[in-house]
Structures are given as C-alpha cells and as structure tokens.
C-alpha positions in Angstrom: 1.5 -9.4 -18.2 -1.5 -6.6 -19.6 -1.9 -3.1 -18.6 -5.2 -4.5 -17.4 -3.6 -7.4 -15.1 -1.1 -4.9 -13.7 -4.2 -2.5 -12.7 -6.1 -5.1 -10.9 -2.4 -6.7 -8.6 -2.0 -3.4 -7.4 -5.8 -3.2 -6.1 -5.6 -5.5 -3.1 -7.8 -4.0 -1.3 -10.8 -4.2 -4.0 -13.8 -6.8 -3.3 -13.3 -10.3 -4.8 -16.1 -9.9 -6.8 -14.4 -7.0 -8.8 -11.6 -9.4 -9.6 -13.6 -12.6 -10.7 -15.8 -10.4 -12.9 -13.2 -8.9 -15.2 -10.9 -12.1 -15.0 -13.2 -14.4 -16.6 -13.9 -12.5 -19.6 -10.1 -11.7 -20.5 -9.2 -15.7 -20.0 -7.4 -15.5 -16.7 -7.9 -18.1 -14.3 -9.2 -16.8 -11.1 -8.6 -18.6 -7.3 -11.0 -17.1 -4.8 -10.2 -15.9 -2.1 -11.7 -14.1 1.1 -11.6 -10.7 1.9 -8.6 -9.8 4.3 -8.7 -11.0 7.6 -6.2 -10.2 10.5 -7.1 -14.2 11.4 -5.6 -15.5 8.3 -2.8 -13.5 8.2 0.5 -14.8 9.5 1.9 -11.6 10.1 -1.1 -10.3 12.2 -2.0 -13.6 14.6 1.7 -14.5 15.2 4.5 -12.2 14.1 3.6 -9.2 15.2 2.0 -9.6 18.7 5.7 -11.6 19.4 7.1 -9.0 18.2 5.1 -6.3 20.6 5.3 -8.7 23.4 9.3 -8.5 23.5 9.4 -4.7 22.2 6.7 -3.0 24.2 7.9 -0.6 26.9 11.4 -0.1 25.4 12.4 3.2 24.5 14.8 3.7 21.1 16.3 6.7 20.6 17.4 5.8 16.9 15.7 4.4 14.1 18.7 2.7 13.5 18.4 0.8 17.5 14.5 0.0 16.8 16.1 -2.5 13.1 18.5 -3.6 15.9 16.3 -5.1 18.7 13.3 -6.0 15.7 16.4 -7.9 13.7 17.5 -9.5 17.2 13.5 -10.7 18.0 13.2 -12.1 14.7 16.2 -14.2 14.4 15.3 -15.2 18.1 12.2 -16.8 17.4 13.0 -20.4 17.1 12.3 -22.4 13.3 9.8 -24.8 15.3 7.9 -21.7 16.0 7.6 -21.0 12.3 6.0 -24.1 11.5 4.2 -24.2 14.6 2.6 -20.9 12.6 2.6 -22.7 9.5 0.2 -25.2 10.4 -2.2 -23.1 12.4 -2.2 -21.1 9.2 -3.4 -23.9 7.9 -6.2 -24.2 9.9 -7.5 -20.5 9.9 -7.1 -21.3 6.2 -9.2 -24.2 6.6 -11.8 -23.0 9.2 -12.5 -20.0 6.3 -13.4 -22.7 3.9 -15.6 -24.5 5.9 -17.7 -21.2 6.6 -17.9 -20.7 3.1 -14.9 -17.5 3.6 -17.0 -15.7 6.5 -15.4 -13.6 8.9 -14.6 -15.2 12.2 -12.1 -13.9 15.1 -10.5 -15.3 17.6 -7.8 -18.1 18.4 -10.4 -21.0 18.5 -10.0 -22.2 14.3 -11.2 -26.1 15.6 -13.6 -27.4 12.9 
C-alpha cells in the first residue's frame, strides 16, 4: 500500500469528495459512500443504547468492574439479536441509497 493510500485510511472523517478526487487519478477503485451517520451505524442504533439501557444508574468503583458488567451485557445479548441488527442494518443501508445518501434520523428506514 502507498504513502498516499495510507494518508487518506487514516482520514475518516474527510468528505467523500476528497477521497473520490484523488483516487481516480492514482488508479484506485473507489466505492462511495455517505458521510457518517449515527443511523447507519450498528454500534450507535443498537449496541450502545442496550448497552446504556442495562448499565445506566450503576455505580463502578473500578475500571476493572465497568469491563466486567460491559463483558457480561455483551455476551448476554442473544445471537438472534445480532442478526435481528444485521438486517435492519441492511435497511438503513438501503433507505440511504434510495435518498441518494441523504441524512435521515429516526427508527422508521421503511422504503
């Protein structure tokens, strides 16, 4: 992998635009995508508010206790959960298409 590849992974944050600019002209094939959104991100519209849900109001008194009880939540959450995630992933991912990768927010993805 170039210098110049390496500079642009570790620039997330920068606009698409950036990216799909200086790819084309140094022959690297280019997928777009939209700008981050909490709505397609797994983490953000399922993981974490489970995680808050069963974790909020407890006090820790050790870092060590708060990798306990997050470890304990995680391997809680059932496998048919995950894929229950997966495929509503799938239709954030979806719904982003279909408004051409404008932002939209909420729980309501139905096309």
């Amino acid at each position: 992998m170039g210098t110049t590849q390496r500079k642009h992974l570790k620039n997330f944050n920068k606009p698409m635009e950036t990216v799909v600019c200086q790819g084309p002209s140094k022959n690297i094939p280019v997928a777009p995508q939209p700008p981050y959104s909490p709505d397609l991100s797994p983490c953000d519209f399922f993981l974490f508010p489970k995680l808050k849900n069963h974790l909020k109001g407890h006090h820790f008194g050790t870092l060590e206790n708060i990798k306990t009880a997050v470890t304990d939540q995680l391997q809680a959450i059932p496998i048919s959960e995950f894929h229950q995630c997966y495929e509503e992933w799938k239709k954030r991912l979806q719904r982003c298409v279909a408004s051409e990768g404008s932002y939209f927010e909420g729980d309501n993805v139905e096309l």
